[in-house]
N, C-alpha and C positions, 0 to 999 in steps of 0.2 A: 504494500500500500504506500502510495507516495504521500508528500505533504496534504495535510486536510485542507480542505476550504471550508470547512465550521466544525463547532463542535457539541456534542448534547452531552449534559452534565448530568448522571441518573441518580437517583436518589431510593433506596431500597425500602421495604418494609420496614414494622416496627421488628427490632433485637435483627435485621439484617444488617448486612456489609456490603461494601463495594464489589466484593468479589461475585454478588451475585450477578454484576455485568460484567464478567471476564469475557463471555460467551458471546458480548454483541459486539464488540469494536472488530470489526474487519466486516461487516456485514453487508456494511452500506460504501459504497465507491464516494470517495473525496468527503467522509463524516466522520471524523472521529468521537466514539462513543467512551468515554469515562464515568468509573463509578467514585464517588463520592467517600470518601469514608469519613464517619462519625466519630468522636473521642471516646476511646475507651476499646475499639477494637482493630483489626489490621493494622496497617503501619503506625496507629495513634491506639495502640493497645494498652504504655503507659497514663494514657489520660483517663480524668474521673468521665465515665460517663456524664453527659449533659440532662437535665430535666426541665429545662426551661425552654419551652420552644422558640421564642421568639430570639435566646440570644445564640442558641444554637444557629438558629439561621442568619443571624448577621455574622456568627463565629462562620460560617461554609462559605457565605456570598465574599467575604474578605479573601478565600482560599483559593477563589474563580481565576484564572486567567482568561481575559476576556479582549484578545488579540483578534480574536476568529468571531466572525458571525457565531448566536450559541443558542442552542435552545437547553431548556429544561425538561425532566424525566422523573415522574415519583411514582412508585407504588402504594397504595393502602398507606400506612402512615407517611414514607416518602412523598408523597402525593401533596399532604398538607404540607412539610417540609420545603416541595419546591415552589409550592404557591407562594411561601412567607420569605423562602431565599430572593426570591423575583420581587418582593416590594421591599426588604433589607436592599437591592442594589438601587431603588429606585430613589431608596432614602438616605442612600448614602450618596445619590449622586454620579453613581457608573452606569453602563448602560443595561439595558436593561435586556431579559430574552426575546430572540424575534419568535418564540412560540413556546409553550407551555402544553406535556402531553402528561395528564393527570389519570392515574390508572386504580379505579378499587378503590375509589373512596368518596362518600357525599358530599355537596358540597359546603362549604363552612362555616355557613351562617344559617345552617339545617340543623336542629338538635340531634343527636346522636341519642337511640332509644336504649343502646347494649349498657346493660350495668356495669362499672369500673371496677377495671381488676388488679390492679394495681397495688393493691394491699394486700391480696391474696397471697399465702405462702407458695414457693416458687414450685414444689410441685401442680398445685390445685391453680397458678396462673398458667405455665406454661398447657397442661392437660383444657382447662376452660379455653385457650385460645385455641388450640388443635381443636375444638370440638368446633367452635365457632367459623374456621378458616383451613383448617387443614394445614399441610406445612413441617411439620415438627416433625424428622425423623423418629422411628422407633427407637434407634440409639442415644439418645438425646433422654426420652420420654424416661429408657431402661437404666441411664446410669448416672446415680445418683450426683460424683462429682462433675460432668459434663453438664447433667442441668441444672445447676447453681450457676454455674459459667453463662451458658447462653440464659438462664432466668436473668441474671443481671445485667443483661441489655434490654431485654426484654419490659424489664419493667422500667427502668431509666426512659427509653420512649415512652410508653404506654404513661408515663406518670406527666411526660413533655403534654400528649396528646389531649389527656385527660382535665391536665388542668389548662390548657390552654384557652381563650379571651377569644372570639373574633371581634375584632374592630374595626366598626362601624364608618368611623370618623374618617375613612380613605379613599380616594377616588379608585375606579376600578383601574386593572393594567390594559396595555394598549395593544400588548401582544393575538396573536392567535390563540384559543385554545381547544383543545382536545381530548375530549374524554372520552377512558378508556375503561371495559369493564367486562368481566367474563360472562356469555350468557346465560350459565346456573346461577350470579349473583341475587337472584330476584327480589328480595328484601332492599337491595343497595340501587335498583335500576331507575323508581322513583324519585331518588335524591338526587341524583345525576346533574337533571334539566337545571336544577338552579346553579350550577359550575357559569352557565353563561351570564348571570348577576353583576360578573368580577371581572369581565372584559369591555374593550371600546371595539377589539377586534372581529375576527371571524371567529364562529364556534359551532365544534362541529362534537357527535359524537356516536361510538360506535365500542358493538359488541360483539366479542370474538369466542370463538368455543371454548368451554370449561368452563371452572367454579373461581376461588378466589386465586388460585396460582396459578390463571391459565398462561400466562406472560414465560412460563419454564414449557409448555411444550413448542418445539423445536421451528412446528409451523407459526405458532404464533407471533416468537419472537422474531423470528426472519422478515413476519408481515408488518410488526410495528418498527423494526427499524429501516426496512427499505419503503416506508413514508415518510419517520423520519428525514430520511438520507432525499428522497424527492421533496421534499417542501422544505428542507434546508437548502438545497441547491436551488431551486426553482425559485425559492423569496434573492438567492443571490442573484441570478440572473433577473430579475426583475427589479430590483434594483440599483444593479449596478456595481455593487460591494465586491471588492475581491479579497 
């Protein structure tokens, strides 16, 4: 793959990692696709986990290189993450994404019906969320030091998401956005429509096969990053950007 002409900046679930976009960068011709990582795990493994969403995402938008045209990529709590990293750049004064692909999650000024779990002891959060989403290795589930490991990312999001404020007081972003969601979601498919509240842009959105991780089957992933990789190059040549 030669030098990119943009790049999308992904942002994973709640207690994920970057590494869960190892698998998309080469996907798309001339997009470089990067995962994110959070304090507290992969290369920022020494750091405390963050709980605060909102300074978490001014801590990630600080972390952007933003040389390249760039869009944004969240999953399920990612989702929220990259909604808030995209008005952290817009309040700090850098630029901002030419598009926004929010994947598996309502939108944010929709109450959230699921009871918080975030208090729950780390066997009975991590088991309450596999029941709810699926996700969690059997390995994970089966041993006991392992899930005290990922419980404590786990709940470090989930405590960011839980308490988190939406505010009112913002003008919407200018960007594109795009919502993303699997079509077993059907409890989350109603909350969707309100994602377009939060833009001045186009908004579009669409549902692809599977339940809450359909973005891990192979056809899936392939399909959202080569639209990615087409409306990242297509907004280039459209306006000119190199």
């Amino acid at each position: 793959m030669g030098e990119p002409r943009a790049r999308v900046y992904c942002f994973a679930h709640a207690g994920g990692s970057a590494g869960e976009f190892r698998a998309w960068d080469g996907l798309a011709e001339d997009v470089r696709v990067v995962g994110v990582e959070r304090p507290g795990r992969g290369a920022r493994f020494g750091e405390p986990a963050a709980e605060d969403l909102l300074a978490l995402a001014a801590d990630l938008a600080g972390t952007l290189a933003l040389d390249l045209p760039f869009g944004l990529f969240g999953h399920s709590f990612g989702a929220l993450l990259a909604f808030e990293v995209a008005h952290a750049l817009r309040r700090s004064g850098r630029a901002t994404p030419d598009r926004l692909w929010l994947s598996s999650f309502p939108s944010p000024d929709v109450p959230r019906p699921e009871p918080e779990v975030r208090h729950l002891p780390d066997a009975d959060l991590l088991r309450t969320l596999h029941v709810r989403h699926g996700g969690i290795p059997g390995e994970v589930l089966d041993n006991p030091e392992l899930l005290a490991v990922v419980a404590t990312y786990v709940r470090a999001d989930y405590a960011a998401m839980e308490t988190y404020r939406f505010r009112h007081d913002r003008d919407p972003l200018p960007c594109a956005v795009d919502v993303l969601a699997g079509a077993d979601e059907h409890d989350l498919h109603d909350r969707l429509p309100g994602w377009s509240r939060h833009t001045t842009g186009r908004f579009s959105s669409r549902l692809l096969p599977g339940g809450h991780f359909y973005l891990r089957q192979p056809a899936n992933r392939q399909a959202i990053v080569s639209s990615m990789g087409e409306a990242m190059i297509s907004g280039i040549s459209t306006t000119g950007v190199h």
